[in-house]
Structure formats: structure tokens, C-alpha cells
C-alpha positions in Angstrom: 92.5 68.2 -54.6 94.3 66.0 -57.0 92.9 66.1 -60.1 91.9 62.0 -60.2 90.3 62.9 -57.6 88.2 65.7 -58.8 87.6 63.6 -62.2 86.2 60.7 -59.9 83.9 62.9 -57.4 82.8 64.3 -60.3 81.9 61.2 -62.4 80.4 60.3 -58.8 77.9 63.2 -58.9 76.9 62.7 -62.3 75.9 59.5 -61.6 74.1 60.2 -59.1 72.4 62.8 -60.6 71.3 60.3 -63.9 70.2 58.1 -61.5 67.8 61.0 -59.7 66.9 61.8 -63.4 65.4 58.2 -64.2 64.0 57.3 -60.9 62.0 60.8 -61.8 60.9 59.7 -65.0 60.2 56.3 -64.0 57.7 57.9 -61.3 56.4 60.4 -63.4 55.4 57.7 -65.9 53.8 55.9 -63.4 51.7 58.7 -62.4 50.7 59.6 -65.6 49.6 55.9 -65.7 47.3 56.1 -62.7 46.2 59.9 -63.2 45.2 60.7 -67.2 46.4 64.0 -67.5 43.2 66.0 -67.4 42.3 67.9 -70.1 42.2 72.1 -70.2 38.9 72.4 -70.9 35.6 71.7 -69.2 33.2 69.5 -71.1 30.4 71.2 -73.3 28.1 68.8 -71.2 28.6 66.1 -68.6 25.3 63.4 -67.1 24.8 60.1 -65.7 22.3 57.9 -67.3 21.1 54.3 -66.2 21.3 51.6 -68.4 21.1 48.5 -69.2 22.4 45.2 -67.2 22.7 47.6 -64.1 25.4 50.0 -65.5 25.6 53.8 -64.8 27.3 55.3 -67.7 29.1 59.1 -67.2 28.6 60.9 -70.4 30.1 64.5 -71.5 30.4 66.1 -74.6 33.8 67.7 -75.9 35.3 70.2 -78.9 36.5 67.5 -81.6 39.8 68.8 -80.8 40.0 68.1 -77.3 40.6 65.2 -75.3 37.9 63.2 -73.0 38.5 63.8 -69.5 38.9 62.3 -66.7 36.7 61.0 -64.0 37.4 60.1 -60.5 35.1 57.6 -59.6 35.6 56.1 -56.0 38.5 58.0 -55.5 40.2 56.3 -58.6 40.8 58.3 -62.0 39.4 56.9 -64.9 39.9 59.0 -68.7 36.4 58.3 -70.6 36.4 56.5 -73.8 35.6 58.3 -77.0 32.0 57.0 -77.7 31.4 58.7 -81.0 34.1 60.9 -83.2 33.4 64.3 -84.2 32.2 64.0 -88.0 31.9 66.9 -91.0 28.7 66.4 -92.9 28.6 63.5 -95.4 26.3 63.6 -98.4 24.8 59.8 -99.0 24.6 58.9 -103.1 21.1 57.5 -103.0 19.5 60.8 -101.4 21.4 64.0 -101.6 18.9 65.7 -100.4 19.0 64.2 -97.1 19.6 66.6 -94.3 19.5 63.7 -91.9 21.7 61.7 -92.9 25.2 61.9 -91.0 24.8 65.9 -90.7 27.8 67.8 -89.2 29.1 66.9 -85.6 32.3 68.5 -84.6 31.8 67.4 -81.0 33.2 64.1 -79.3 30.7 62.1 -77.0 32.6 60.5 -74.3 31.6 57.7 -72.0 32.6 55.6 -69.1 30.4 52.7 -67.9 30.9 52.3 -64.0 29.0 50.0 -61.8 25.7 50.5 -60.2 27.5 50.2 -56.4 29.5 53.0 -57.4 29.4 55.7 -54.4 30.8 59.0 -55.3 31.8 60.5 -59.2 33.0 63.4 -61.1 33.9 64.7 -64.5 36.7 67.1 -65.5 36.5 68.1 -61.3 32.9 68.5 -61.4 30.7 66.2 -59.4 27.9 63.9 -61.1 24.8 62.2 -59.3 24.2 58.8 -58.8 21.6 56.7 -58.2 20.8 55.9 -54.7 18.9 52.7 -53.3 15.5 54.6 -52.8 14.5 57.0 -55.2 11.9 59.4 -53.2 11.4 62.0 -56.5 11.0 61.1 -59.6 10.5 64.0 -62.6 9.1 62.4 -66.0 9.1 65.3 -68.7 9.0 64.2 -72.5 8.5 66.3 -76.2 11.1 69.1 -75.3 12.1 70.5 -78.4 11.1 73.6 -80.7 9.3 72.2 -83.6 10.5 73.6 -87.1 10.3 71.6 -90.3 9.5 73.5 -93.1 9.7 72.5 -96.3 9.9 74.4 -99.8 6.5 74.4 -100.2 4.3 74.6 -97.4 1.3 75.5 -96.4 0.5 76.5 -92.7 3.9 74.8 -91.6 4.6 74.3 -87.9 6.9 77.0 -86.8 7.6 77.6 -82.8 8.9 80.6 -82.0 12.0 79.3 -80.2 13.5 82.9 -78.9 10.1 83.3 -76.8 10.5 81.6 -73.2 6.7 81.4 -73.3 6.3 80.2 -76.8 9.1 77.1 -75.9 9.3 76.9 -72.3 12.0 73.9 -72.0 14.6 76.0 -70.3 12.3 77.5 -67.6 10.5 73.5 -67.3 14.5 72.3 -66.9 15.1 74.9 -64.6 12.1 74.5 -62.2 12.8 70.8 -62.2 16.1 70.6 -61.3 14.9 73.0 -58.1 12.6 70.4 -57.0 15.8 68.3 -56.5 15.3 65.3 -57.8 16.4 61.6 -57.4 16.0 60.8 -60.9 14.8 62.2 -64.3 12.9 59.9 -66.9 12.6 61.9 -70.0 10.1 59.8 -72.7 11.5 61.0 -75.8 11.2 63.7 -78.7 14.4 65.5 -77.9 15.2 67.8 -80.9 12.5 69.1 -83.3 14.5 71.7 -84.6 14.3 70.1 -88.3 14.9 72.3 -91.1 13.7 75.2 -93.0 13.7 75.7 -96.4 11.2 78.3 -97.4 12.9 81.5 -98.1 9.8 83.6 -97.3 8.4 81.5 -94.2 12.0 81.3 -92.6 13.2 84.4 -93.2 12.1 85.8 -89.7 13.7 83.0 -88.0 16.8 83.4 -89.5 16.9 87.0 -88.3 16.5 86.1 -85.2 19.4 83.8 -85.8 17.6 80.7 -85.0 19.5 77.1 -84.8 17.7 74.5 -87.1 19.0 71.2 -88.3 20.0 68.0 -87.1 23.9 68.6 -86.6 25.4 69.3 -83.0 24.4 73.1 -83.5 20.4 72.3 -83.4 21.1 69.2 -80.4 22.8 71.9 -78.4 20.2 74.7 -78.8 17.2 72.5 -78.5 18.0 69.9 -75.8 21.6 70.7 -74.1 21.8 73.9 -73.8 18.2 74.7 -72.4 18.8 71.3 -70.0 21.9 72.1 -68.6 20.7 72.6 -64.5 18.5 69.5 -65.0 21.6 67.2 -66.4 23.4 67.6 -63.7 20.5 67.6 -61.2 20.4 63.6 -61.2 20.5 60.5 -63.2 18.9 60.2 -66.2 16.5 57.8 -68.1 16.2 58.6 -71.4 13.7 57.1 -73.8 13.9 57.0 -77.3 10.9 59.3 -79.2 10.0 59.3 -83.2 11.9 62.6 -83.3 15.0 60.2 -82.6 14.7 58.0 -85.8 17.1 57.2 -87.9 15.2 59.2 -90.9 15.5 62.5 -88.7 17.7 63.2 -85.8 18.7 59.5 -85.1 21.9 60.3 -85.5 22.4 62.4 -82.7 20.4 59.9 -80.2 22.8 57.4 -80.9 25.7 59.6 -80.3 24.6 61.3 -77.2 21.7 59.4 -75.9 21.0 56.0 -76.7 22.0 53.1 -74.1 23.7 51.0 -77.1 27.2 51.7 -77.7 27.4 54.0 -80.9 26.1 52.8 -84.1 25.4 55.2 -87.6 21.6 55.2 -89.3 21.7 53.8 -92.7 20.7 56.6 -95.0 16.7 56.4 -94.6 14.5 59.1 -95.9 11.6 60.4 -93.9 7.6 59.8 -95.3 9.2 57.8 -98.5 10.0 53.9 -98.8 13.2 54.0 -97.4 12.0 55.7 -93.8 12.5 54.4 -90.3 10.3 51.5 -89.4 10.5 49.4 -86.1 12.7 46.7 -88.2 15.3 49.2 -89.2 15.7 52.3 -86.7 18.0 50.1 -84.6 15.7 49.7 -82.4 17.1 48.1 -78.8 15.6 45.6 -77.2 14.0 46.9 -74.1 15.9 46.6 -70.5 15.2 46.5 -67.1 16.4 49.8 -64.5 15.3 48.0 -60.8 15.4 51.2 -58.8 14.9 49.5 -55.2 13.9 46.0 -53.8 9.8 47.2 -54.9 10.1 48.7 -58.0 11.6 48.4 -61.1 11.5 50.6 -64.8 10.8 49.2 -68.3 12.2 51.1 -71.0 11.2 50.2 -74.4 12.1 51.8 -78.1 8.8 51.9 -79.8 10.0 55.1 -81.5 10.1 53.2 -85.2 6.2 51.6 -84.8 3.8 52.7 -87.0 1.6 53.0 -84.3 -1.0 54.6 -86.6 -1.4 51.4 -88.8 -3.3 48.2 -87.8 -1.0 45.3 -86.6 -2.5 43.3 -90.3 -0.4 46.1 -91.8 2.8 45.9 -90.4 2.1 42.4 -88.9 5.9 42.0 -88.4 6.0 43.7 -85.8 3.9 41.6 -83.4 6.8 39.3 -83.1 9.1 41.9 -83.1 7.5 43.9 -79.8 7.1 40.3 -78.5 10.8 39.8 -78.9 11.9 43.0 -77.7 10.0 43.1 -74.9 10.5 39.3 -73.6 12.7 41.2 -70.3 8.8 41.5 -68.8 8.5 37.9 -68.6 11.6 38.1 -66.5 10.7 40.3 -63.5 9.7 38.6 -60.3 5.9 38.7 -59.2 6.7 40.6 -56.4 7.9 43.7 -57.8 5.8 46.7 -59.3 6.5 47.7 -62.9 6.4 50.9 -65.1 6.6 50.8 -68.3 8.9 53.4 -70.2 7.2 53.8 -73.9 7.6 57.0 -76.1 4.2 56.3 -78.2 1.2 55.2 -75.5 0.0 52.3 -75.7 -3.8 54.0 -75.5 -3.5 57.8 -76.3 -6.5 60.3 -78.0 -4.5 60.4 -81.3 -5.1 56.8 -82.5 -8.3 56.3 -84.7 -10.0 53.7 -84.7 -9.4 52.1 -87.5 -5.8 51.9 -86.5 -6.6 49.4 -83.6 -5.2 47.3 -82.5 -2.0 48.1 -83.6 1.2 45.8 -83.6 2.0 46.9 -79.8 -1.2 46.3 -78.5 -2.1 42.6 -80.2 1.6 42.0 -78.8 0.7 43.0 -75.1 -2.8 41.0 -75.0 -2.6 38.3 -72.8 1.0 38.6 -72.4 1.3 41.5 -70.0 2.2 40.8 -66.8 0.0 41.6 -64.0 2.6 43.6 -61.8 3.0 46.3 -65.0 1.0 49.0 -63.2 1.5 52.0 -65.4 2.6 52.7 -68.6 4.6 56.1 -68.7 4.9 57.8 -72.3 5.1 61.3 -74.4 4.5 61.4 -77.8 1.1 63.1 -77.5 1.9 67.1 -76.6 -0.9 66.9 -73.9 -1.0 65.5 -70.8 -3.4 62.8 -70.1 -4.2 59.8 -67.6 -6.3 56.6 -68.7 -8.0 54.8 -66.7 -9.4 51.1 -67.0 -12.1 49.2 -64.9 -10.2 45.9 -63.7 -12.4 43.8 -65.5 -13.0 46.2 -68.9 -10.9 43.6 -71.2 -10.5 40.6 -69.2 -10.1 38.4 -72.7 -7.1 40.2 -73.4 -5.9 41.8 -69.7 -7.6 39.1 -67.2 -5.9 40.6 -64.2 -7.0 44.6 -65.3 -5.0 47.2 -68.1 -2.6 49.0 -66.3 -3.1 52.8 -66.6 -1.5 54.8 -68.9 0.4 57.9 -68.3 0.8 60.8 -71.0 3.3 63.7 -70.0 4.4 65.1 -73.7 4.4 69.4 -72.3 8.0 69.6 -72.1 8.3 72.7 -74.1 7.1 71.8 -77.8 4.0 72.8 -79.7 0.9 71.5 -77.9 -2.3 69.7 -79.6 -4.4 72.6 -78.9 -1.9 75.1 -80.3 -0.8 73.2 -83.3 -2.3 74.1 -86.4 -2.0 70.6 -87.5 -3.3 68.4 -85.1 -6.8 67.3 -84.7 -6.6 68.7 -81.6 -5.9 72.2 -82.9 -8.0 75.1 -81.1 -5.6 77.8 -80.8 -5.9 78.4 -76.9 -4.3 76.2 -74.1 -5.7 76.3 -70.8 -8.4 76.8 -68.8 -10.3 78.4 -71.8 -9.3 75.2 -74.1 -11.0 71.8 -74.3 -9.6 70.2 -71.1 -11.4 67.9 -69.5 -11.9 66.0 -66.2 -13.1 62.7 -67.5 -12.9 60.8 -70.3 -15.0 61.0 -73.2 -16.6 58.7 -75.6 -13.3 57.2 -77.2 -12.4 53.7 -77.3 -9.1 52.6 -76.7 -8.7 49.6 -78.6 -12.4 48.5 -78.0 -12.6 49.4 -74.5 -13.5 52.5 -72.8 -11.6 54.5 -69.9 -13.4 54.5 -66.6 -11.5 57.7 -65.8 -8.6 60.4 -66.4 -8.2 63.9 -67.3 -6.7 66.1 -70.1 -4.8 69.0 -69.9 -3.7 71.6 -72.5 -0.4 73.1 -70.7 3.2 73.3 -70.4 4.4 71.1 -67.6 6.3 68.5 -65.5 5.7 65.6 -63.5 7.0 65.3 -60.0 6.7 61.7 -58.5 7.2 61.4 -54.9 7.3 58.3 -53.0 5.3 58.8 -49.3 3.9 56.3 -46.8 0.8 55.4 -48.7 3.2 54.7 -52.1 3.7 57.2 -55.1 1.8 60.7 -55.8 2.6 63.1 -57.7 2.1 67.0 -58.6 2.1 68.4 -61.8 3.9 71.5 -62.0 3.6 74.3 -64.8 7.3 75.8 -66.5 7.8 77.7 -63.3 7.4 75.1 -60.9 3.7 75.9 -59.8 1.4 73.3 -58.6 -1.1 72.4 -61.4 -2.5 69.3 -60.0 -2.3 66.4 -58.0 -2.1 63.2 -58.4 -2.0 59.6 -56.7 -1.4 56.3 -58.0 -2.7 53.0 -56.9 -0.7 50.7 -57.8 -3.2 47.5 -56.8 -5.9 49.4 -58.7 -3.5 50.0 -61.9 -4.9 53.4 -61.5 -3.5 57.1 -61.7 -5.8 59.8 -60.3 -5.4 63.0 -61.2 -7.2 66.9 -60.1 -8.2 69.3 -62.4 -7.2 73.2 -62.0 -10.0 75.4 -60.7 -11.2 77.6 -63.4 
């Protein structure tokens, strides 16, 4: 071949060949445009939680030095947005001593918001529940965590032996209730209790056992993700906000992990002194609306900052704050049936007298609307129903006080077992004060015309049948406890004591 000719083929081939090479890289870009390359590790932890406005957001937790992955939701991959950075500790100038305040993170939360009609979903390959148009089980759980907060001197501090499975039952609760295979999970708050410990003598034993305590990602993991992990991925979530969750303790993680508001740092508040977390302050959301089907639809509130314990003349602010927050109630059709979603009750054992009525409950009189059948909290480590007669207040609830509903035996100390509640006894059970009506408390001037106490470890199951919602509570293995039926007309819960 002569040699222009060779010279020309040649040329020819090469541009040929360039042009293979850029129509390559022009596809591959485009690819990498549609399809986020997906990152090479799992997630710590991946969930779907409902929120506000109608929205499903995914959620998963990453190393700080790895990427957020990818979902495919609908068929179509979508990378989730960093929601909160991993931080190292920072040490505020007004209160050094602070352990709350911005402790260590070195995780990344992740999030993508998606809409409700959203069919199918997975993270990092692994498949997340949605919500469906007619929840049929419900499992309400609340105050998981294993309390610790010890201070340098103490006396009779509350210590919970976290390495026991019977001492802090969470995981086996988490386990059991992501077997009953639920549509959704409503937890009502107190997450992480694992607070500190800073008496040599008193924590010596639990650091032997090489116990997690603080309010960093280490003490989150141990005290809520790890131990949840079946029931995160079991179903959607509703999370509530508990006291635990404050700003002045481990706020910081709720708003990383947890809290339906995008991401948003605590101002350096100091627990039990002038700067602590207050309903005014904690960053408190304004409550929203979760309609489940065309019948009923959820209420969750942040009362987490209310000093609940303190007559609404002492922190009369807060009237109009609760009123405020809570104006979505107003908004709900007639029609429709209404829970509630508190972590303090409005009515619980714990309140004395002389602090009612407190800022919720002058904000709720004569304001509540009738279709708000039950009012579903934690808060009090028992588990209690309250019951009203329909005419028992009719000044303040004309149309009848919905019941309230108390399920705080998720896994931390209960009354009966905690040296420092009034409640103390040091046995849980059968043998302990349960009891199978009410007694001779008044709940903000106006006594119960039926419910039940119960000293144990346990979970809610809500199941939706032909005659409307029962449900059974089950103890940390999954074992029938009692049963219970609401009536929703009634604004009633009805509950079974165990046989001796």
C-alpha cells in the first residue's frame, strides 16, 4: 500500500476511534447523571418516617467519611441529601461543663423527602416500607432507653443495668414488635437516657462492663439504634419528641436523626439551671397532621419542653404558645377521628395537684375538638388508661375528655422500680401496686370513671377489625398481657388486667 495511503487509513482510524472515545464519555457522564454512583458501604441505619405536609422522608445514617447513598424510589435513583454533618465535640464558653452541648458526632444523617404516593423504595439496595392507605397494625412503644445520669455527688442515683436483657429489655421489645409485622410504629418519645456518669466509685462497675454513656453518636447508637434495628426497618415510623430529647440533654441528636424539621443546633442550655430547655426555647415544632386513611388521622405535638409540673400562672406563656402550636386541630374535618401524639399526658398519676391545671390543659379547655378521641403519650414508665364520664367536665370538655393513653415500658426504669419516683416499690408485676380501676386522683379537678395500671415492660399492638380498633398488650417477648378495645364514640379505651 502506498504510504499516503497508509498515513490516510490510519488518520481515518484514529478518528474513528476519538470519536468512540467521546461518545463513551459523553454516555458515561450521562449515566453517572441519572444513577449516583452508589456508595461501598451499607448505611449504619436506614427508616422511613412520616412527616409533616404529607411527606415520607428516607433516613440513614453513615461514617463521616462516606458518602450518602442512593435510593431508588419508583424505579428512579435518587442520592440522599446530607441532613446533618458529622461534628467533633465543641466546648460552649458560657458552660464548659456542658456535656450536652454539641457532643461528638462523627456520623452523617442523610435524608430524602419523597411523596406520600410513592409505591416502592430502597436504600443503598435495601428495601424500606412505606405507608399504605389502610394501616391494620399499629405498635405505639415510648421511654426506650437505659437510664444513667450520675452526677459527682450522688446519692441513690438511677443506674440501669444496660448489659442485662431483663434489666433493659428494648432490644427483645424491638424484636417481638417488628415480628408482629406491623403497618406502622408510633414511638412517643424518651429515646436515649444514657446521660452521663461521673462518680468514680458508682460508675466504676459500668465502665467495666464497658458501658456506652453520653449524648454523642456512641450513646444514640447503643441506646436507641442499635437495639431497634429489626423494628426500623419493620415499617414507617412516627416519632414523637420526649423531655430526654431537649435541647439541655440529648437534643442534639433528635434533631439530627429524628426530628421532622430540617436540621437545626440547640443553643447551649444547661439542664435544672436558668438557661434549661423550656417550651419557648427547645425548638419546639409546631404540631402536624399524619391522615393515615379517609377515617383517621394522627396529631403529633412537641410538648417535650413544658413544664408540665408547674401551674399554667407560672409559665402562663405557654397557654398561647400550646394554643399556637396546636391550631392544625381546628383544621381537621368533623368527620374524621383524631389521636393525639403527646410525649407528657395530658392527665397522667405523676402530676400533683397543685400543679393543675397546667399550661396544656387551660390551653385545651373548650378548645378541643370533639372528634379528638384519644390522647396517646409516654413520659410516665407505666402503662395506664384514663377514662372520663362524657359529661365529668362539661364547662371545659362539653362534648366528653377524650381518653388518655399511657405506654412509657419500652425498656427504661419503671415507676415501681425506680428509687426515685413516688411510685417506687421495688417490685413490678403481679406482686406490685397494679391496679384495675382508678383510684381517688383528680385529674385536673375531675375524676376517671375507669382504667388500669400496670407495672411491666411492654408494647402496644393496635389492630384495626370490623368493630374499629383494639388492641393487645404484649410483654418484651411478645406475650399477650392484656386486651384492650377502644370506643371511639365513647372516647374510651378499655383495657383487661392479668390474672394473678
Amino acid at each position: 500500500m502506498p504510504s499516503s495511503l497508509l498515513i490516510a487509513e490510519r488518520a481515518g482510524a484514529t478518528s474513528v476511534s476519538l470519536r468512540a472515545t467521546l461518545l463513551m464519555a459523553v454516555l458515561t457522564t450521562i449515566a453517572g447523571c441519572a444513577t449516583p454512583p452508589a456508595s461501598p458501604h451499607a448505611p449504619l441505619n436506614r427508616w422511613s418516617q412520616l412527616g409533616p405536609d404529607g411527606v415520607v422522608s428516607l433516613r440513614a445514617i453513615v461514617t463521616a467519611d462516606d458518602d450518602c447513598p442512593t435510593a431508588t424510589v419508583d424505579g428512579n435513583a435518587q442520592r440522599l441529601q446530607r441532613r446533618a454533618e458529622a461534628t467533633a465535640a465543641a466546648k460552649p464558653a458560657t458552660s464548659p461543663s456542658n456535656p450536652a452541648y454539641r457532643p461528638e458526632f462523627l456520623v452523617t444523617a442523610c435524608e430524602l423527602i419523597v411523596p406520600a404516593s410513592t409505591r416502592q423504595a430502597s436504600i443503598a439496595g435495601q428495601p424500606v416500607n412505606l405507608p399504605h392507605g389502610h394501616p391494620q397494625r399499629i405498635v405505639v412503644i415510648g421511654d426506650t432507653g437505659c437510664r444513667i445520669k450520675v452526677a459527682a455527688p450522688s446519692t441513690n442515683p438511677p443506674i440501669q443495668d444496660c448489659a442485662s436483657s431483663s434489666a433493659w429489655p428494648w432490644q427483645r421489645i424491638a424484636a417481638a414488635a417488628a415480628r408482629t409485622k406491623p403497618d406502622l410504629v408510633m414511638h412517643v418519645g424518651d429515646y436515649h437516657y444514657r446521660e452521663y456518669c461521673d462518680n468514680p466509685t458508682v460508675c466504676a462497675p459500668i465502665r467495666e462492663q464497658q458501658v456506652v454513656v453520653g449524648y454523642g453518636w456512641p450513646g444514640w447508637n447503643a441506646d436507641f439504634f442499635a437495639p431497634a434495628a429489626p423494628l426500623l426497618t419493620a415499617a414507617p415510623w412516627i416519632m414523637v419528641r420526649g423531655n430526654h430529647e431537649n435541647c439541655d440533654r440529648a437534643g442534639d441528636g433528635w434533631m439530627r436523626f429524628l426530628s421532622p424539621l430540617p436540621y437545626q443546633t440547640c443553643d447551649d442550655q444547661l439542664y435544672r439551671t436558668a438557661t434549661a430547655s423550656v417550651l419557648a426555647n427547645n425548638r419546639t415544632a409546631n404540631a402536624y397532621r399524619v391522615d393515615l386513611d379517609e377515617q383517621l388521622t394522627l396529631v403529633v405535638a412537641d410538648n417535650a419542653g413544658q413544664q408540665d409540673y408547674r401551674p399554667a400562672a407560672a409559665t402562663s406563656g405557654d397557654v398561647d404558645l400550646f394554643r399556637d402550636q396546636l391550631r392544625v386541630l381546628q383544621e381537621i374535618p368533623e368527620s374524621r377521628q383524631v389521636w393525639l401524639l403527646t410525649h407528657r399526658p395530658l392527665w397522667y398519676d405523676l402530676l400533683a395537684t397543685s400543679s393543675q391545671p397546667n399550661a396544656l390543659q387551660v390551653a385545651l379547655r373548650k378548645t378541643l375538638p370533639k372528634n379528638v378521641q384519644m390522647i396517646v403519650s409516654g413520659h410516665e414508665h407505666a402503662f395506664e388508661t384514663i377514662n372520663f364520664a362524657a359529661t365529668a367536665d362539661p364547662a371545659s370538655y362539653p362534648t366528653g375528655r377524650p381518653a388518655q393513653l399511657i405506654v412509657g415500658v419500652g425498656g427504661t426504669e419503671l415507676e415501681a422500680t425506680d428509687p426515685q419516683s413516688p411510685f417506687y416499690e421495688g417490685k413490678t408485676g403481679a406482686g406490685s401496686a397494679e391496679r384495675a380501676r382508678p383510684g381517688k386522683q383528680l385529674y385536673d379537678g375531675v375524676a376517671a370513671s375507669s382504667g388500669i395500671v400496670l407495672n411491666r415492660y411492654s408494647f402496644l399492638l393496635l389492630e384495626r377489625g370490623s368493630a374499629g380498633w383494639s388492641g393487645t398488650l404484649l410483654d418484651a417477648d411478645g406475650l399477650p398481657l392484656s386486651h384492650c378495645q377502644l370506643n371511639g364514640k365513647r372516647k374510651e379505651i378499655a383495657c383487661g388486667v392479668p390474672a394473678p
